[in-house]
C-alpha positions as CSV (number, residue, x, y, z in Angstrom):
1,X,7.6,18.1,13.4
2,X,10.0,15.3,12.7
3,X,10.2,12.5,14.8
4,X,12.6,10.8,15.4
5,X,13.0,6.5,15.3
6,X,13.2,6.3,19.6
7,X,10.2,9.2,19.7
8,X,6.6,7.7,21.2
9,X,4.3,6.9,18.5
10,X,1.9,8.7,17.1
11,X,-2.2,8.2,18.9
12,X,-3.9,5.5,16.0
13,X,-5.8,7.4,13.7
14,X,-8.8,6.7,14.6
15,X,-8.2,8.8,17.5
16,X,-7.5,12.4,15.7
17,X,-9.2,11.6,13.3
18,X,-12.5,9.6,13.9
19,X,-14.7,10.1,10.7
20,X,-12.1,9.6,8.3
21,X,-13.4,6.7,6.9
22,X,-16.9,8.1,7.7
23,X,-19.8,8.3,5.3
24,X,-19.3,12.4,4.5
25,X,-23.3,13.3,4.1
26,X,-23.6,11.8,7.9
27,X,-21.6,14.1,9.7
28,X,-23.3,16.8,11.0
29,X,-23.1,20.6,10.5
30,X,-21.7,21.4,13.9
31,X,-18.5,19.4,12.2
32,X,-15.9,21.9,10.0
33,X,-17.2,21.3,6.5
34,X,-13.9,20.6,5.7
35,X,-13.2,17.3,7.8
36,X,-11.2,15.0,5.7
37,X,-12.8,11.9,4.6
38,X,-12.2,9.0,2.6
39,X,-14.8,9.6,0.6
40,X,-14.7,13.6,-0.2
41,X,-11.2,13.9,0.1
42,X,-9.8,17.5,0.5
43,X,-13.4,19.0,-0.7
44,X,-16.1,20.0,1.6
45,X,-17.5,16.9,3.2
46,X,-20.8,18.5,2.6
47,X,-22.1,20.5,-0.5
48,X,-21.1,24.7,0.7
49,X,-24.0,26.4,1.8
50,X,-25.5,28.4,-1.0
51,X,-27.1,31.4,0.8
52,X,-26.5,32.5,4.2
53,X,-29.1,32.8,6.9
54,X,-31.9,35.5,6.6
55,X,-30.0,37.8,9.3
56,X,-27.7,38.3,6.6
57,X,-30.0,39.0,3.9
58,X,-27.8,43.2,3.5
59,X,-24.9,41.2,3.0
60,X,-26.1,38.8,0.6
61,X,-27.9,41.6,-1.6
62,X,-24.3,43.8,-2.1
63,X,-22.5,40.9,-3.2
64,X,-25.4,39.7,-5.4
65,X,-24.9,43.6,-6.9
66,X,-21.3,43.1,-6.3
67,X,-19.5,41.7,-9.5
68,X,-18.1,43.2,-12.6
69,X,-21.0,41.5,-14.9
70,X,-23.9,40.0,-12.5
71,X,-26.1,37.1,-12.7
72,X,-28.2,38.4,-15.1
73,X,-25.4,40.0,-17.4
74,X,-26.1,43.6,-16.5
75,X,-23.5,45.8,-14.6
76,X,-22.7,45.4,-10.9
77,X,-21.1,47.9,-8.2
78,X,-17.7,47.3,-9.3
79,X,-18.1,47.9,-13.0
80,X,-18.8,51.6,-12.5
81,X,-16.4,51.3,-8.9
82,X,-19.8,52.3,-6.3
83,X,-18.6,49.5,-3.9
84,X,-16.7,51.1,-2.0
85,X,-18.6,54.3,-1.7
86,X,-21.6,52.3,-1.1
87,X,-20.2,50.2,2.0
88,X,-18.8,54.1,3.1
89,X,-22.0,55.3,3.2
90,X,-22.9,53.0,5.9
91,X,-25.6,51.1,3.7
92,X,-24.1,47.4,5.5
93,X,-24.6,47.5,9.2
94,X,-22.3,44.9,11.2
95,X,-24.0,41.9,11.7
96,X,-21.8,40.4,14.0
97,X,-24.2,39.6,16.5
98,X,-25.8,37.6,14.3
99,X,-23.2,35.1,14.1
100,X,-24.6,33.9,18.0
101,X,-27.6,32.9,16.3
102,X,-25.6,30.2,14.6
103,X,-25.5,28.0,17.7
104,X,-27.5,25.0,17.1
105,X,-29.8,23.4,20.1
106,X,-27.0,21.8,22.3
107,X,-24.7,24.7,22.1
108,X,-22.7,23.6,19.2
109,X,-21.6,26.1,16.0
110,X,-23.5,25.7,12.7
111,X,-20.2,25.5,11.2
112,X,-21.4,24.9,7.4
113,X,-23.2,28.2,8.3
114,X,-20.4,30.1,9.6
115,X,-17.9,29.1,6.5
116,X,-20.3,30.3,4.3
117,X,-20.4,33.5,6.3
118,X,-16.4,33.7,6.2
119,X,-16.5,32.9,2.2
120,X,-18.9,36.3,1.9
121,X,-17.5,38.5,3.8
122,X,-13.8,38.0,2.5
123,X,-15.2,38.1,-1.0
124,X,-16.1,41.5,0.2
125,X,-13.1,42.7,1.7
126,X,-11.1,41.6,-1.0
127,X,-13.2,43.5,-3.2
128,X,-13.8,46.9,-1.4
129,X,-10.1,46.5,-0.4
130,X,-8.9,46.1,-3.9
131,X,-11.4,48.2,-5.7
132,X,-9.2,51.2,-6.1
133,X,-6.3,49.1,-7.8
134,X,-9.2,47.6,-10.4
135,X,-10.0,50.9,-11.3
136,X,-6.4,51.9,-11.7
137,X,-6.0,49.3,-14.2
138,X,-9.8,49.8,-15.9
139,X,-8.7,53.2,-16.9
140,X,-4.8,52.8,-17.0
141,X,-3.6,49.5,-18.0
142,X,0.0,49.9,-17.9
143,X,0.2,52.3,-15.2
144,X,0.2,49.4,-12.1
145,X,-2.0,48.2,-9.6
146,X,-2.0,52.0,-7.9
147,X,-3.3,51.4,-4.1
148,X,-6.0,49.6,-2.5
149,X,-7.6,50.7,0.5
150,X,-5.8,50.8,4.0
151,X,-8.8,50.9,6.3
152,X,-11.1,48.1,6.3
153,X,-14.6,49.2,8.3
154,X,-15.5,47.5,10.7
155,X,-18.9,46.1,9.2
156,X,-16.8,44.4,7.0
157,X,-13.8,43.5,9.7
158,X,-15.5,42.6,12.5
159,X,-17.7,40.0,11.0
160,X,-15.4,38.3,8.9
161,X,-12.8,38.1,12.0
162,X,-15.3,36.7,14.2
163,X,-16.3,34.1,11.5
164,X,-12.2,33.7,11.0
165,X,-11.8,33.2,14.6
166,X,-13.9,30.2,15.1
167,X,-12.9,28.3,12.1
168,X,-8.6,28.9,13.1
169,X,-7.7,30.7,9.7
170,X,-6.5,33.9,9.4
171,X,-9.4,36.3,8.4
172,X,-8.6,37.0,4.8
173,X,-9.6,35.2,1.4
174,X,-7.9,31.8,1.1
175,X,-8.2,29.1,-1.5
176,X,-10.2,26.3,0.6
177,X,-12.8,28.2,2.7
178,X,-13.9,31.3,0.4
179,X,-12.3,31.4,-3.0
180,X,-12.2,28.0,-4.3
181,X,-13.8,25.2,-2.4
182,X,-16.4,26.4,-0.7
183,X,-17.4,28.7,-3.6
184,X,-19.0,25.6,-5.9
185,X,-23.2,24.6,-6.1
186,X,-24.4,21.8,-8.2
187,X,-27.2,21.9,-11.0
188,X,-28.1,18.4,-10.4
189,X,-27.4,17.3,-6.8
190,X,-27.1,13.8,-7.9
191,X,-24.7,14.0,-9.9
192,X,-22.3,15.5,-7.6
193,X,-19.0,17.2,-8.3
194,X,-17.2,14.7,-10.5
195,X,-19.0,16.3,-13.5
196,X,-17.7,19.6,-14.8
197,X,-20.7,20.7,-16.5
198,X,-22.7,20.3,-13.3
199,X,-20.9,22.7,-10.9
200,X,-21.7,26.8,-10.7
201,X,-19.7,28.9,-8.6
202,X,-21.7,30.9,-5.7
203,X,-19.2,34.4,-5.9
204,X,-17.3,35.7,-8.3
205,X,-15.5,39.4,-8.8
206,X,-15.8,39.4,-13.0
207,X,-17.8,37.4,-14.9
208,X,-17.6,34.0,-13.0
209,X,-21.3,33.7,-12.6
210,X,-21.7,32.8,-16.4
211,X,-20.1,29.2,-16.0
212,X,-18.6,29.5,-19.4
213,X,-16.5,32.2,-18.4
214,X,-12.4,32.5,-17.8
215,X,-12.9,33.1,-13.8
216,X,-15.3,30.4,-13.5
217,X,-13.1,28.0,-15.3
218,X,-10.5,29.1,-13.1
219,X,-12.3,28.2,-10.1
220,X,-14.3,24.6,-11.3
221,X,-10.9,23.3,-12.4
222,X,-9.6,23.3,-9.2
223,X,-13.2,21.9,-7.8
224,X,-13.1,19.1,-10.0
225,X,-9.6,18.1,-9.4
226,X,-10.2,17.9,-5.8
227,X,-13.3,16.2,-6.2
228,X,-10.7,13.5,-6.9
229,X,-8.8,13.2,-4.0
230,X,-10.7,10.4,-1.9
231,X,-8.6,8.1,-3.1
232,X,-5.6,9.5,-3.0
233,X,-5.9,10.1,0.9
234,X,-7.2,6.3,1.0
235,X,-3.8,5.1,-0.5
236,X,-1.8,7.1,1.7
237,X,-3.6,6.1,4.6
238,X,-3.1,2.3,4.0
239,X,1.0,3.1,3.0
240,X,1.1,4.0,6.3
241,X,-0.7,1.5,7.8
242,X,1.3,-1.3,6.0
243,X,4.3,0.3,6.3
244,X,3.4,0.7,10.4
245,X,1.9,-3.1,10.4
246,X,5.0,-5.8,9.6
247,X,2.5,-8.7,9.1
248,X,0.8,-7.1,6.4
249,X,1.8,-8.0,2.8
250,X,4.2,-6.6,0.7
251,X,1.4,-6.5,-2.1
252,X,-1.0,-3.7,0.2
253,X,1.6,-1.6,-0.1
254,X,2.2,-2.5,-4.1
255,X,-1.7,-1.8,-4.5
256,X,-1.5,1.7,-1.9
257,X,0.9,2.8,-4.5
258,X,-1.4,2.0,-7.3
259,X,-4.3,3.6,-6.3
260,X,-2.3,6.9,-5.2
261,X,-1.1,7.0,-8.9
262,X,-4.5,5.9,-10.5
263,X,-5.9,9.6,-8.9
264,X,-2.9,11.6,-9.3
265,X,-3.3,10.1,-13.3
266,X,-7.4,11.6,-13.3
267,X,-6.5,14.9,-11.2
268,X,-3.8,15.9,-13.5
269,X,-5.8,14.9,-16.5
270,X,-8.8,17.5,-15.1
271,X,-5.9,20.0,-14.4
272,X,-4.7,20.0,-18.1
273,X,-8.1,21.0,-18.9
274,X,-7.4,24.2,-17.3
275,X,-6.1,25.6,-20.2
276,X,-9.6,24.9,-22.1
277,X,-11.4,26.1,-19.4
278,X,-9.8,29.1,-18.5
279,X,-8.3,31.9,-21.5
280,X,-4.5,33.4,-20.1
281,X,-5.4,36.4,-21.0
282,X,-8.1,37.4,-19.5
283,X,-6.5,36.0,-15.8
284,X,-5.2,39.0,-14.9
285,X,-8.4,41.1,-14.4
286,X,-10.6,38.8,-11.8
287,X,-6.4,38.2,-10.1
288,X,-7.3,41.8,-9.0
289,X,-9.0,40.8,-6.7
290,X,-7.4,37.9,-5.2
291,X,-3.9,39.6,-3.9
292,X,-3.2,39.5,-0.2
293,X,-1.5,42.3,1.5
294,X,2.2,40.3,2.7
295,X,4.7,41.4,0.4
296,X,1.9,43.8,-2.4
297,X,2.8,47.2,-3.3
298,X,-0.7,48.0,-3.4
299,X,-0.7,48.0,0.4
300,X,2.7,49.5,1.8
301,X,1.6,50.3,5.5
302,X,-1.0,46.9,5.7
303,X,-4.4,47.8,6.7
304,X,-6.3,48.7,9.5
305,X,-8.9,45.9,10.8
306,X,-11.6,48.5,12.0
307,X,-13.7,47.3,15.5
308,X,-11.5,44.2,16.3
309,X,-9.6,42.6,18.2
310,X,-6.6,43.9,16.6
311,X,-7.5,47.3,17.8
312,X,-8.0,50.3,15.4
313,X,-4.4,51.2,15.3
314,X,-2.1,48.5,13.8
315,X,-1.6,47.5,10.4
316,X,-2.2,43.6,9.7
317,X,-0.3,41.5,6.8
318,X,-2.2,38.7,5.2
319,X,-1.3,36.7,2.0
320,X,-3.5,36.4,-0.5
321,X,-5.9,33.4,-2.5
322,X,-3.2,31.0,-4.2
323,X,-3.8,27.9,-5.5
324,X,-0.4,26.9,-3.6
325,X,-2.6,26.9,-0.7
326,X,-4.3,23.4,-1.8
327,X,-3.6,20.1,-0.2
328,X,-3.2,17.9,-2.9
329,X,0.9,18.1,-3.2
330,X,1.4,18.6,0.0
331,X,0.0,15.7,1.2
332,X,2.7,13.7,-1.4
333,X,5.4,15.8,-0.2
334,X,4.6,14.9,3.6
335,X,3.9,10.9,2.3
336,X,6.8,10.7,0.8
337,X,9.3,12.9,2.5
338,X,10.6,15.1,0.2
339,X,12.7,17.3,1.4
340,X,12.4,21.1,1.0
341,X,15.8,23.4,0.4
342,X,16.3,25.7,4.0
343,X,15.7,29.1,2.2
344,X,13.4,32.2,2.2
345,X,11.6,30.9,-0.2
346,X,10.4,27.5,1.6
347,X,9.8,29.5,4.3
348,X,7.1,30.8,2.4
349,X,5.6,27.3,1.6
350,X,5.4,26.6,5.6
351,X,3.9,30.2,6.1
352,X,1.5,29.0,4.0
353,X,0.1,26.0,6.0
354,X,-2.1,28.6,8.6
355,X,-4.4,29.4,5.6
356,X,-5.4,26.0,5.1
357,X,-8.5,24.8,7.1
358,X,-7.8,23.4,10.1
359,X,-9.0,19.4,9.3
360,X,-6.6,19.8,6.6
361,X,-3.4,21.4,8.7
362,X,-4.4,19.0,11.2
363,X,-4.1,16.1,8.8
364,X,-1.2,16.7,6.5
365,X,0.9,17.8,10.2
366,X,-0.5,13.8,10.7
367,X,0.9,12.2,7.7
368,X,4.1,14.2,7.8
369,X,5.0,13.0,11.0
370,X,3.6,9.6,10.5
371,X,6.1,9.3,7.3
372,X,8.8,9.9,9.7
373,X,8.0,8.0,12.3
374,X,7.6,4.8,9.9
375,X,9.9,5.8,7.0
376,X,8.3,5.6,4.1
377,X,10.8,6.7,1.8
378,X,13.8,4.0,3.4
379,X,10.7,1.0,3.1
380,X,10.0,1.9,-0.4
381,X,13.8,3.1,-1.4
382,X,15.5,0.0,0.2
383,X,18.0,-1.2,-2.4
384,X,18.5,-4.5,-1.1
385,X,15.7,-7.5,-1.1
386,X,14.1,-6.5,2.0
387,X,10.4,-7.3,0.6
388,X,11.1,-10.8,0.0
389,X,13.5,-10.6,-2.9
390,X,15.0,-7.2,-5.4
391,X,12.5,-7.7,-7.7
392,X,10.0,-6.8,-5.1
393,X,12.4,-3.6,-4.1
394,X,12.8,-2.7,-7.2
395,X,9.0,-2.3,-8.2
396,X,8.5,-0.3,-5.0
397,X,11.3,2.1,-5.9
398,X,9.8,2.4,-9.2
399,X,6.1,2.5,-7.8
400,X,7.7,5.4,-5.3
401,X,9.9,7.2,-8.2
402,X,6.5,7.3,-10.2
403,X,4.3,9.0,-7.6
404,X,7.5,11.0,-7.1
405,X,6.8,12.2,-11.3
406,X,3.7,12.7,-10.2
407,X,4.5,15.7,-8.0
408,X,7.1,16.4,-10.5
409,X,4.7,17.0,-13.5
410,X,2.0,18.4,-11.1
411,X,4.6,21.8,-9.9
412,X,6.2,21.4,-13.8
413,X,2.2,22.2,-14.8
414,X,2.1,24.7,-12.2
415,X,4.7,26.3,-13.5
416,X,3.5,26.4,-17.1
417,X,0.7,28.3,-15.7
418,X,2.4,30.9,-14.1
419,X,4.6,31.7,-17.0
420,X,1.5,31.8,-19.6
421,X,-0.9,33.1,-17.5
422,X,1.0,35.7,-15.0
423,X,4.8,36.2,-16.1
424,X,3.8,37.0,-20.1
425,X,0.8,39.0,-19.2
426,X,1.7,41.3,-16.7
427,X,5.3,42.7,-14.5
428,X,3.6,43.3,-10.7
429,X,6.6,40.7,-9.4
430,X,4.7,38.9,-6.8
431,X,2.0,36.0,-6.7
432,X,-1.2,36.6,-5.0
433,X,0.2,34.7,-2.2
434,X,2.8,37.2,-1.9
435,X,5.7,34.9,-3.2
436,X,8.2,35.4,-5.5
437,X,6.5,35.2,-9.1
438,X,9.6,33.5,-10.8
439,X,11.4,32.0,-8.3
440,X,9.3,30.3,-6.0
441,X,7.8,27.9,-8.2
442,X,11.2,26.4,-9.3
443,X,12.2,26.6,-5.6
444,X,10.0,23.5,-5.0
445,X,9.6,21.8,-8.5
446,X,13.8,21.2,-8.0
447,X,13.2,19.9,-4.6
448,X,11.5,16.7,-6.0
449,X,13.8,16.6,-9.1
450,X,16.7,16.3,-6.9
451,X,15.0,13.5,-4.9
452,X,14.3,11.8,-8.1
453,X,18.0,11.9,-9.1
454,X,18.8,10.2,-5.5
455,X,16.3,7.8,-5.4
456,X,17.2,6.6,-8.8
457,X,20.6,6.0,-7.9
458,X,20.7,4.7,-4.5
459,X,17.3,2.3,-4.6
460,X,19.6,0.7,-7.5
461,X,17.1,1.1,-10.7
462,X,20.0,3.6,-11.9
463,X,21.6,0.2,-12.4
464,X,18.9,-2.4,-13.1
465,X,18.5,0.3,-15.8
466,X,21.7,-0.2,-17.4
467,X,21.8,-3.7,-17.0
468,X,17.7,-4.7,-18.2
469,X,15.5,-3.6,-21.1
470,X,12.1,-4.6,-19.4
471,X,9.2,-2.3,-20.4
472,X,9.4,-0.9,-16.6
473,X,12.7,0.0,-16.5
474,X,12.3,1.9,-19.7
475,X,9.3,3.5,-18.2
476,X,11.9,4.7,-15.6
477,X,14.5,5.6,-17.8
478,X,12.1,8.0,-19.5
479,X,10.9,9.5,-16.4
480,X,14.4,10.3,-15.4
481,X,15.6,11.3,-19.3
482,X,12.4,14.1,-18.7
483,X,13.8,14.8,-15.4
484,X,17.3,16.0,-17.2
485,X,15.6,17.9,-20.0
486,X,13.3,19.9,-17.9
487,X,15.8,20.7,-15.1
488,X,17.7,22.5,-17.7
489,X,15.0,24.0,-19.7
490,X,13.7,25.6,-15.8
491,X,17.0,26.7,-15.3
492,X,16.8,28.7,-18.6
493,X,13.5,29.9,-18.3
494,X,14.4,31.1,-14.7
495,X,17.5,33.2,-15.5
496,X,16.0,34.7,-18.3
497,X,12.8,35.9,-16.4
498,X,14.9,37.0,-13.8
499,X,17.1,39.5,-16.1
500,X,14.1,40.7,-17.7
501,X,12.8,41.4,-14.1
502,X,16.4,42.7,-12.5
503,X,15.6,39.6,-10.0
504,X,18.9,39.0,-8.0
């Protein structure tokens, strides 16, 4: 929602949002692990739970037996494809009932509990839904993905809705509350998650229980980049609060900017690592298992959610795990109001949003319509000397044209990973998410490029450019030389994917 300049402002917030400034290991467990804090940023504001309660022991023991290579390095179910005949054979019971248990004294949810139980039991869907299409590639590689299942039982379905229900996601894997971020433990607890070597992931479908693996690097780069974004919510939070607040001084919002682009500088430094981490050739066996059903061949009539609310009868469409689903660049593209082309393919991006966890839909709906409602990008693109004098407005615009690159680099990174790890390795045209494989990536990366090009002109460091050779404004001339170059390099890469593809 936009507001507009005569719409009633926003409640302060420290009303919506009470503990975000709150020490993260305080809150308690009847809070949604993934409250947004200060402190732990867009990760889990306490460490995921490891193992679920006893009840669920049966649960816990198939997916222990579960992936491609276990624990231990020996064989699991889907090596030899037994998951899905075991879970057929009625050898998982449903356990819903169980999930009542999870009410703590004074009737509230254990809700660190229940998370954990949602992570589990879409690691299991995913996998008994997507099992046949594994096998289709095991002992055909270049015949397709073939077809997963249709019918999801309901000792599988019913569970994992229930669990879905109470945290407001859609019950199928996403990045945040199964795949990624609730999916990390810690060797050394005090330590925490800023050091790669100390995080493990809990599930995996391949061989991500051996941390040195492809699909665990996968995984523990993301962690460990989020691990970073504390600050980067702290900066936009006092933007907006000295943008809001006209006594404050022009330098908070000079030192806002500072510390946003201080993170962004570590988090994209931990996602270059990725590459390191995480082999491109081996990404397109454990992304088997993390397609959604929206838009996937592999599942033309949806599937069935068995002993649910949806009834036995109609087909359900959910997208799948994507890394587009984290809140990192969305939180920039709120903060600084970048605007997003009206097409199919940003309709995509909002359809997105519901598979986020709730704290951090609730959040990033916050600082969207915060930005509005203050205008950041008009107090930071001003090109007169409205903080005091044009010097001042000029190291804002540049301050806001960097963060800007920032986003820029971040989706130009992105997009490097699709091409070497997705495009080059395999032709199934869709992302996990269901999106467009070559065109939705550029659909947002020349959204901020074309903001760029505006701010540079009309903020007037288009011309202080021409007219000064201060280090800073050839800082800015390079960003928007770069800016030039890759625009037409995306351009090429685009059209040539596309006619390779036969993608209109």
């Amino acid at each position: 929602m936009t507001y507009l300049t005569d719409s009633p402002p926003l409640p302060p917030l420290s009303a919506l949002f009470p503990d975000v400034r709150s020490d993260a290991t305080s809150l308690p467990r009847s809070t949604d692990p993934f409250t947004v804090t200060t402190a732990t940023g867009f990760l889990p504001c306490r460490t995921p739970l490891l193992r679920l309660p006893a009840q669920f022991d049966a649960l816990s023991a198939i997916l222990d037996d579960m992936p491609i290579v276990k624990a231990d390095g020996s064989p699991g179910l889907l090596a030899t494809f037994k998951l899905g005949p075991l879970i057929d054979s009625g050898a998982l019971l449903d356990l819903t009932s169980y999930i009542e248990d999870l009410k703590t004294e004074n009737g509230n949810v254990d809700l660190d509990a229940i998370t954990a139980i949602f992570r589990d039991y879409s690691f299991l869907a995913s996998a008994y839904l997507l099992e046949p299409c594994w096998e289709s590639r095991s002992k055909a590689p270049d015949a397709g993905m073939g077809l997963g299942r249709a019918v999801l039982p309901a000792c599988i379905a019913s569970p994992l809705v229930n669990a879905a229900d109470i945290l407001d996601i859609p019950p199928f894997m996403s990045y945040a509350a199964s795949y990624a971020l609730y999916n990390y433990s810690l060797v050394n607890p005090n330590l925490g998650a800023s050091v790669y070597e100390n995080l493990r992931l809990i599930r995996a479908f391949e061989q991500g229980l051996n941390a040195v693996s492809s699909e665990a690097g996968f995984i523990l780069t993301h962690i460990h980049m989020v691990q970073e974004t504390g600050p980067l919510i702290s900066g936009a939070l006092d933007l907006l609060s000295t943008i809001e607040d006209s006594s404050k001084d022009f330098s908070a919002a000079i030192e806002a900017f500072r510390t946003m682009l201080s993170a962004m500088q570590r988090i994209e430094a931990h996602m270059e690592l990725m590459w390191s981490h995480s082999a491109p050739k081996d990404y397109t066996t454990y992304r088997t298992f993390i397609f959604g059903i929206t838009s996937q061949s592999m599942f033309p009539n949806g599937v069935i959610y068995q002993g649910t609310r949806y009834g036995d009868s109609k087909p359900l469409y959910f997208r799948g795990e994507s890394g587009a689903n984290d809140s990192i660049i969305p939180l920039l593209d709120h903060l600084l109001e970048i605007p997003m082309l009206k097409n199919p393919l940003t309709e995509i991006l909002v359809d997105f949003r519901s598979y986020r966890p709730k704290p951090h839909r609730d959040f990033l709906a916050w600082v969207m319509s915060k930005s509005a409602e203050v205008g950041v990008k008009d107090y930071c693109t001003h090109p007169l000397s409205a903080h005091g004098s044009e010097e001042n407005a000029l190291l804002l615009s540049t301050l806001y044209l960097k963060l800007l690159d920032h986003v820029r680099s971040f989706r130009w990174r992105h997009w490097l990973f699709a091409r070497e790890y997705i495009i080059k390795w395999t032709s199934h045209p869709t992302a996990t998410g269901g999106s467009p494989i070559v065109t939705w990536l550029p659909n947002q990366l020349l959204a901020v490029m074309d903001l760029m090009r505006e701010v540079f002109v009309d903020s007037g460091l288009a011309k202080a450019v021409e007219q000064d050779v201060k280090q800073e404004f050839k800082v800015v001339k390079e960003i928007m030389d770069n800016v030039v170059i890759q625009q037409d390099k995306l351009d090429k890469e685009v059209r040539k994917y596309c006619c390779e593809r036969g993608v209109q």
